[in-house]
N, C-alpha and C positions, 0 to 999 in steps of 0.2 A: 519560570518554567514555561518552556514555549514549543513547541512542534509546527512547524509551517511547510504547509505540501505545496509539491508544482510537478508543472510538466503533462498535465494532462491538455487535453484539446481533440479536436474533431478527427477520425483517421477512416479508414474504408475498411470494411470487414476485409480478415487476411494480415494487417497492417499488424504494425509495432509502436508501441511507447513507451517510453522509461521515467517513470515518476518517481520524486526524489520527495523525500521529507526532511529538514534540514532541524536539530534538536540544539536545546540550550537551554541551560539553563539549571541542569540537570549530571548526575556523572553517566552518563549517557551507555557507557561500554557495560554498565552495572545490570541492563533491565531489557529483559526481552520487549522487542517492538511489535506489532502487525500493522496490517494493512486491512481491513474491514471496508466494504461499500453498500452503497443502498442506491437502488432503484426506485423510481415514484410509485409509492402506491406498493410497495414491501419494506419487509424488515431490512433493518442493517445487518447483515451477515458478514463473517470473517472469511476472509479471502486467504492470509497466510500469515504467518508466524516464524520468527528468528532467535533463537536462546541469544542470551548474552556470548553463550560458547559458539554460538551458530548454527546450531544444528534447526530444522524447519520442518515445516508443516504447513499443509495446500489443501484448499476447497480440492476435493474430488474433481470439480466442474474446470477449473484450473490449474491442476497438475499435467506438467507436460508443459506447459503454455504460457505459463508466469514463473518468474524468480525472484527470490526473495533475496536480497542482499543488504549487507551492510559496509561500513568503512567508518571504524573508530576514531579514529587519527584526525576525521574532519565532523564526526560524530552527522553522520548521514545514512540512512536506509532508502533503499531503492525497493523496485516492482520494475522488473521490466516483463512485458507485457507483449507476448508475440499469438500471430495467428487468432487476432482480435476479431470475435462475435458478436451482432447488434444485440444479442442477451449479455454482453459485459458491458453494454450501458450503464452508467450509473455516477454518482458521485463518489468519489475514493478517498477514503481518512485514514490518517496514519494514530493509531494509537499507543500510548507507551504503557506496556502491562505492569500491572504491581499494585500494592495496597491502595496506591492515592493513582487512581485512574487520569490520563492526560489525554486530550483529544486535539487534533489539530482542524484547523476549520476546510477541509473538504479539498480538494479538485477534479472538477468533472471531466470524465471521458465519454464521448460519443463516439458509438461506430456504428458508421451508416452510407452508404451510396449515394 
């Protein structure tokens, strides 16, 4: 059972990214995913949420401005990630929700000038 993130990297406030988390190992279409990040020096907070059916759910601070998707078929969850703020700094993890919690090991977005 594995979750491995990408796609993050340095952009300019205003900018765009699309971070994938690529799952395995797992029946993947069975289990709603999110995306959760942490900043240095705060907590990990949930950034947004996707049912198995697809229906979602967004940080307040994020709505508008991120989307949450998925694609079963290749068993992949995206974040894409528009009109990027130096307060969405942070490291981004993709988590698979359910009894037996799955964490993938992070990738950092910077946005900065």
């Amino acid at each position: 059972v594995q979750l491995v993130e990408s796609g993050g990297g340095l952009v300019q406030p205003g900018g765009s990214l699309r971070l994938s988390c690529a799952a395995s190992g797992f029946s993947f279409s069975s289990y709603s995913m999110s995306w959760y990040r942490q900043a240095p020096g705060k907590e990990r907070e949930l950034v947004a949420t996707i049912s198995s059916l697809g229906s979602t759910y967004y940080l307040a601070s994020v709505k508008g401005r991120f989307t949450i998707s998925r694609d079963n078929a290749k068993n992949l969850v995206y974040l894409q990630m528009d009109s990027l703020k130096p307060e969405d700094t942070a490291m981004y993890y993709c988590k698979r929700v359910g009894p037996v919690v799955i964490w993938g090991q992070g990738t950092q977005v910077t946005v900065s000038s």
